[in-house]
C-alpha positions as CSV (number, residue, x, y, z in Angstrom):
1,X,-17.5,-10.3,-19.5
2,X,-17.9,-6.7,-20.4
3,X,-15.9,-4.8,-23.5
4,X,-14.8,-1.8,-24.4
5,X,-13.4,0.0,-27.4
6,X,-9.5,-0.1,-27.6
7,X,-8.6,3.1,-28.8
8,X,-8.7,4.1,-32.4
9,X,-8.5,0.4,-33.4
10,X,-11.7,0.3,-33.0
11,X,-11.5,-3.1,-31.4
12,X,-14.1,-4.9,-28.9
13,X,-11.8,-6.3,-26.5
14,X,-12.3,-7.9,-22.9
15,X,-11.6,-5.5,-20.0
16,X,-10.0,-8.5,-18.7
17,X,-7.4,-9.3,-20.7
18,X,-4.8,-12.0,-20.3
19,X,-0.9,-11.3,-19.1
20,X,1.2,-14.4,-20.3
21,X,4.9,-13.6,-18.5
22,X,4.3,-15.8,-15.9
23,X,4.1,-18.6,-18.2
24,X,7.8,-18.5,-19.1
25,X,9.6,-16.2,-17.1
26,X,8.5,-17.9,-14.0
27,X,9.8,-20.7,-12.5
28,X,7.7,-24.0,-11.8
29,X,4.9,-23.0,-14.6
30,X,3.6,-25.8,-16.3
31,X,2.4,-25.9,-19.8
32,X,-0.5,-28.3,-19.1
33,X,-1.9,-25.9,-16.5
34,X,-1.5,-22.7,-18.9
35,X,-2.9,-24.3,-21.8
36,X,-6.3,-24.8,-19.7
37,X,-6.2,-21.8,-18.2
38,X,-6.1,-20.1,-21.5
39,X,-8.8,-22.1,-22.8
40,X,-10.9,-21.3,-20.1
41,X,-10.6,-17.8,-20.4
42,X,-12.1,-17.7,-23.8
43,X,-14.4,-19.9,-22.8
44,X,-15.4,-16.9,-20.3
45,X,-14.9,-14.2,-22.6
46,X,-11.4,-12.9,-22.9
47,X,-10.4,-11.7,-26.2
48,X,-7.0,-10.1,-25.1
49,X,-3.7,-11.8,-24.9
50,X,-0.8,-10.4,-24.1
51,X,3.1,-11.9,-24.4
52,X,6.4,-10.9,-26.1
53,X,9.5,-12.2,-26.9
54,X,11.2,-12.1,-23.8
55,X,8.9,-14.4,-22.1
56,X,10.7,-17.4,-22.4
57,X,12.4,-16.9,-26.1
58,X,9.1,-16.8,-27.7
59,X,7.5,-19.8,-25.3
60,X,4.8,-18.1,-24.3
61,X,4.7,-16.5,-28.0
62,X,4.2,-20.5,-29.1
63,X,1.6,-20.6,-26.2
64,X,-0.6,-18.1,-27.3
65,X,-0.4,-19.0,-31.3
66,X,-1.7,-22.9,-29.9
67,X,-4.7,-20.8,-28.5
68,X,-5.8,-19.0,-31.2
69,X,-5.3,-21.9,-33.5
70,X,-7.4,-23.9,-31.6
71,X,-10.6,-21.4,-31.4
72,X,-10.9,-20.0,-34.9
73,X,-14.7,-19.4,-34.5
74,X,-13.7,-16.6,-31.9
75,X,-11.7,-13.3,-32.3
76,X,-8.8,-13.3,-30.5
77,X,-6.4,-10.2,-29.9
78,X,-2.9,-10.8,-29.9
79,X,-0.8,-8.7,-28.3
80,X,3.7,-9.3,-28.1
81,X,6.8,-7.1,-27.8
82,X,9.9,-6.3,-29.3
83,X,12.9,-7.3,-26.8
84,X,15.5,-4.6,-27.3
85,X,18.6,-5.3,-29.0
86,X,20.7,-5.5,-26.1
87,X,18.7,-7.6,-24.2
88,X,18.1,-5.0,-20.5
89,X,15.1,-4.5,-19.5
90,X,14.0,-1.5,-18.4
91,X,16.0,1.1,-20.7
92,X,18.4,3.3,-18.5
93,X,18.9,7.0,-19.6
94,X,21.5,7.3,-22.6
95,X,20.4,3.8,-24.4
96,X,20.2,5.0,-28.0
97,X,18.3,3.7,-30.5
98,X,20.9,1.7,-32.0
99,X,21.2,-0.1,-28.5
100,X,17.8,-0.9,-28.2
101,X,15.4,-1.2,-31.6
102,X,17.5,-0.4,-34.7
103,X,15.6,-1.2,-37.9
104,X,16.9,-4.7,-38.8
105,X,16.7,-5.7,-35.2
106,X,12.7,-4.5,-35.5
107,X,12.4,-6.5,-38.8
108,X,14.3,-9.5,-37.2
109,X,11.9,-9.9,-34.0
110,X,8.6,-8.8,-35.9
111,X,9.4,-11.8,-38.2
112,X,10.7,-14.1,-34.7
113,X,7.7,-13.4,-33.3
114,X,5.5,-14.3,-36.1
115,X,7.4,-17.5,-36.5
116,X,6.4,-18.5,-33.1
117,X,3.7,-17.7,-32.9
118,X,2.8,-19.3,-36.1
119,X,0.2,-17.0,-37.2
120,X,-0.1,-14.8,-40.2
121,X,0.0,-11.4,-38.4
122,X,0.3,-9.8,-35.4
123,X,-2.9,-7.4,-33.8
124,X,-0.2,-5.6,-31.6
125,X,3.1,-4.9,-31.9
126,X,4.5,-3.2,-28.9
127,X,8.2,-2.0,-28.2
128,X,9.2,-3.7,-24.8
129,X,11.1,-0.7,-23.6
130,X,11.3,2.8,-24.3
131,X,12.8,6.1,-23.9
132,X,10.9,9.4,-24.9
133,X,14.2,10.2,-26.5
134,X,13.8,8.0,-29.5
135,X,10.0,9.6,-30.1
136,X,11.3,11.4,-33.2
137,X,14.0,9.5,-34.7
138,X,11.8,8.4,-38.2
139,X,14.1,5.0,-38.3
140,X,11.7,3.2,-35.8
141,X,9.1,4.7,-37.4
142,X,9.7,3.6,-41.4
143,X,10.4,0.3,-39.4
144,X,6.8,-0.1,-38.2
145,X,4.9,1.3,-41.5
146,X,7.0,-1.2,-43.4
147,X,5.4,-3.9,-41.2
148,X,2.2,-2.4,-41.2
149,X,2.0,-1.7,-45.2
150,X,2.9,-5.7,-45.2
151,X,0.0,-6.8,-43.2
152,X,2.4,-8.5,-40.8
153,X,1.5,-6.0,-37.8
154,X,-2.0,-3.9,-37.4
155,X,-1.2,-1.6,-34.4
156,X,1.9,-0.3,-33.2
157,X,2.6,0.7,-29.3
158,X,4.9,0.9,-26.0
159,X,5.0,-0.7,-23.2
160,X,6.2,1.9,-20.9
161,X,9.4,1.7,-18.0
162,X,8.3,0.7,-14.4
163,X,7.0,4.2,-12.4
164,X,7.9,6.3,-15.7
165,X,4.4,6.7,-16.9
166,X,5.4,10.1,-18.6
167,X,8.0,8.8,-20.5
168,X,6.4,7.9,-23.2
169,X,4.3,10.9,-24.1
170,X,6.1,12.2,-26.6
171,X,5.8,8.6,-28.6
172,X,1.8,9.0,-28.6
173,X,2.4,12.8,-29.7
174,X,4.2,11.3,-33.3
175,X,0.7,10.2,-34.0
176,X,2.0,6.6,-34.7
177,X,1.3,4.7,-31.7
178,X,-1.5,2.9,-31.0
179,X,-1.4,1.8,-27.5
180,X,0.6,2.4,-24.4
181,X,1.2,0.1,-21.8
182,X,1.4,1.0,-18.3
183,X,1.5,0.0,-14.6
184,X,-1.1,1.2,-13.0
185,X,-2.9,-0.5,-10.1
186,X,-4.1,1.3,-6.3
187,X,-0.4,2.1,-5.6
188,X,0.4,3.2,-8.6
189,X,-2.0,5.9,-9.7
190,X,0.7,8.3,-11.8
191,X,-0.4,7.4,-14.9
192,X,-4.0,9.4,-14.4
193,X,-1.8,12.6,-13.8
194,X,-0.3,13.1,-17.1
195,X,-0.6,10.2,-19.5
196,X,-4.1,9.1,-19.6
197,X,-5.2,12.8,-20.1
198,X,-3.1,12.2,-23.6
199,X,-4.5,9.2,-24.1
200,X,-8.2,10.5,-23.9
201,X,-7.5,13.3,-26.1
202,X,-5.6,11.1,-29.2
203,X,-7.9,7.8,-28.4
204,X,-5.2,5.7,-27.5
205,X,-5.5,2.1,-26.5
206,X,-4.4,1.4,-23.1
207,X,-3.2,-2.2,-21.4
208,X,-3.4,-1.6,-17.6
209,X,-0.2,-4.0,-16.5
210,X,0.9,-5.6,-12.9
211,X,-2.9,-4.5,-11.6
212,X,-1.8,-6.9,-8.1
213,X,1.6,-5.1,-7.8
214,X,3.6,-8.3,-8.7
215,X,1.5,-10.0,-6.0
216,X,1.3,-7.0,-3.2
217,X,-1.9,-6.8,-4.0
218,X,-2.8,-10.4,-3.8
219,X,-2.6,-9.6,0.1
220,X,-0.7,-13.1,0.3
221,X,3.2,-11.8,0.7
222,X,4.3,-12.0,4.1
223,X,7.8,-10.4,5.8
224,X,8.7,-13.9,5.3
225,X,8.3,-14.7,1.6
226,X,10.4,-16.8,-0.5
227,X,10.3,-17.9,-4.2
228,X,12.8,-20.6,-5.4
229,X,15.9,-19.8,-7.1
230,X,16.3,-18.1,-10.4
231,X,12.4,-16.7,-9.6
232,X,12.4,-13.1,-10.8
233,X,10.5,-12.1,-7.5
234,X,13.4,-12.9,-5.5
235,X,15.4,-10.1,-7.4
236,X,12.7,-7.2,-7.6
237,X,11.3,-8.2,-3.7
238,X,14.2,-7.6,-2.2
239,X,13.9,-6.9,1.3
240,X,13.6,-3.3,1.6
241,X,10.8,-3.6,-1.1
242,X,9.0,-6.6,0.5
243,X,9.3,-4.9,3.8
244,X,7.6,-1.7,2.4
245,X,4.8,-3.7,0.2
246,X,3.5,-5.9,2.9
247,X,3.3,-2.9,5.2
248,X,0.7,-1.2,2.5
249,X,-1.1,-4.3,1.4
250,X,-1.8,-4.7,5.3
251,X,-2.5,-1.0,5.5
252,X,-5.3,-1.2,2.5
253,X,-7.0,-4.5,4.2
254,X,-9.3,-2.0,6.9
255,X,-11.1,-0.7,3.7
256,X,-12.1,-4.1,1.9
257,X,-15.6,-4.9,2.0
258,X,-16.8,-8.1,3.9
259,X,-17.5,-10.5,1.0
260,X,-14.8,-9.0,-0.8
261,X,-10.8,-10.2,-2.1
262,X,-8.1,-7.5,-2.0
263,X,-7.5,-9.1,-5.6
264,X,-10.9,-8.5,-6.4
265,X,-10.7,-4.8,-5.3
266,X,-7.6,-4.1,-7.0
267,X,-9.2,-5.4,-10.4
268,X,-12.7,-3.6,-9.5
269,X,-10.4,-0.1,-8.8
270,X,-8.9,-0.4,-12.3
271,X,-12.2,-1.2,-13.8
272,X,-13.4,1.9,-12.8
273,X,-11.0,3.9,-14.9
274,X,-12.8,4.7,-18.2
275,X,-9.5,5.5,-19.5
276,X,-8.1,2.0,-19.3
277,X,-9.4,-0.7,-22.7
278,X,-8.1,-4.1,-21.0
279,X,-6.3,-4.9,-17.8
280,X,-3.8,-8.3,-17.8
281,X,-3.6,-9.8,-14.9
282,X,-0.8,-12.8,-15.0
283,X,-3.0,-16.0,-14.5
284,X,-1.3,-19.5,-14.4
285,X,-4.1,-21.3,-12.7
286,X,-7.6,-21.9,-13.4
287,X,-8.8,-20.3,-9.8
288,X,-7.0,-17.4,-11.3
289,X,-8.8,-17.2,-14.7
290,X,-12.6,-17.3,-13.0
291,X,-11.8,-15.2,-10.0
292,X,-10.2,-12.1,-12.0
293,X,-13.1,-12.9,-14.7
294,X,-15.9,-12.6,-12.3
295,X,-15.1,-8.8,-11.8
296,X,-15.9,-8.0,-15.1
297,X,-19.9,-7.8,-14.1
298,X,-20.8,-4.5,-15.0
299,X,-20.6,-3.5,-11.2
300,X,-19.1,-0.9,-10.4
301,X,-16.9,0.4,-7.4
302,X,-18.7,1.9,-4.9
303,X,-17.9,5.4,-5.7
304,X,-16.9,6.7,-1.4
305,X,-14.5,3.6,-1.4
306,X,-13.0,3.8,-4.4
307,X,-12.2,7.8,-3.1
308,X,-10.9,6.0,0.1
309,X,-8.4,4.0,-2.5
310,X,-6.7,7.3,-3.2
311,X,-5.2,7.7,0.0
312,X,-3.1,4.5,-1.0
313,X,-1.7,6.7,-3.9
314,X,2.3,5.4,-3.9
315,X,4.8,6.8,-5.5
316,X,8.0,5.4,-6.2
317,X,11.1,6.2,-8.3
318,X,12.9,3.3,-10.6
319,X,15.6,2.0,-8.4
320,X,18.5,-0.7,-9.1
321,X,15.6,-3.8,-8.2
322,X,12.9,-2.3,-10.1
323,X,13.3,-4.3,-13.3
């Protein structure tokens, strides 16, 4: 496993990181099968572990606070989320803060979250949706220092709205965010145009999220694909977007090396993106854990087909299904 710096935090965290949604929010996951995945990972190196509230009412929360309590010899980052008050994920244009993160709901959560996960603070404290609108309102802000000044929370940052890379800018700007999260994989390249430029120049932290494309990228979706009921892929795969996102998984397969995964390319185009601190691929089984791990090698991407990868640049505008 390989490490980089995360930002001003000056952590050493795994460029593999760990996404936990899946482990709640999905259905038929197991918590047998999670738990050893999880242990395996830090058996392989990962230090990064990302979950929130909203994954399963703080289930995967509980999760991750079993980890870390059973591997105190190792430094483990832990990484959750604020749910917003009103419970609608993303945030639509004209959600105030009051709707979303008002101060006692920040407090309430903060203290939610610490309860499951049963640890004495939290490394990460993200907001789970955001609007650029809020950036300067100081409430959220006194929020988080309160929190901070306690020692419940060490860094503060944003998980950013599905294709709205830029909107979130003006958070970094207040100086009092730590890290941005962001989607950003081969189709969606966005954020290098305007947000990782601001991130370079104020040494943010940044989590690269949904690096497969919510399983595009796995190559394994099919015209045909089907995921039992009350699955969130049935409602953002709808058919116009599963249509659409086999047609450029199949149109990327031409360019992968022989002896080569299109998972494993999708992980090995992030990695090459000095920009990015951690990527967090969800992982449910082991197979998972060692193949996503194995691309942290210190090889890099072949710099003429990683050029190539730009021509699968896709960009897409938040639509009623893109949750």
């Amino acid at each position: 496993m390989q490490y980089r710096t995360f930002g001003r935090t000056g952590w050493s965290v795994s460029e593999i990181g760990y996404g936990m949604w899946g482990m709640a929010g999905w259905v038929d996951s197991d918590d047998d099968e999670s738990m050893t995945s999880l242990h395996r990972s830090v058996e392989l190196g990962c230090t990064f572990f990302d979950t929130a509230w909203g994954y399963g009412e703080g289930h995967s929360e509980r999760l991750l606070g079993r980890l870390v309590k059973a591997h105190p010899d190792r430094r483990l980052y832990v990484a959750t989320k604020l749910p917003p008050k009103n419970f609608t994920w993303p945030s639509r244009r004209g959600f105030t803060l009051d709707d979303c993160f008002p101060p006692d709901h920040i407090r309430e959560y903060a203290e939610k979250s610490l309860a499951n996960l049963d640890l004495p603070r939290i490394d990460l404290l993200q907001f789970h949706v955001w609007e650029d609108a809020w950036a300067s309102d100081d409430r959220w802000q006194r929020a988080m220092d309160d929190l901070k000044r306690e020692g419940l929370v060490e860094a503060v940052g944003v998980s950013v709205n599905r294709w709205e890379p830029a909107n979130g800018i003006e958070a970094l700007k207040t100086g009092l965010i730590d890290a941005v999260q962001v989607i950003y994989n081969v189709f969606d390249q966005a954020p290098e145009d305007d947000l990782f430029p601001v991130c370079r120049e104020r040494n943010i932290g940044v989590i690269a999220r949904v690096p497969f494309d919510e399983g595009t990228l796995t190559g394994n979706l099919s015209y045909d694909s089907s995921w039992p009921e009350g699955d969130w892929r049935n409602t953002y795969f709808v058919p116009e977007n599963l249509r659409a996102s086999v047609d450029r998984a199949e149109a990327l397969r031409p360019v992968i090396p022989d002896g080569m995964t299109m998972p494993e390319l999708a992980l090995r185009w992030i990695l090459r993106e000095p920009t990015v601190s951690t990527i967090i691929p969800g992982m449910r089984k082991l197979r998972h854990v060692e193949a996503n791990i194995a691309t942290s090698d210190g090889v890099p991407l072949e710099p003429a087909l990683a050029q190539s990868l730009r021509a699968h640049r896709w960009d897409r505008t938040p639509t009623s299904w893109s949750q």
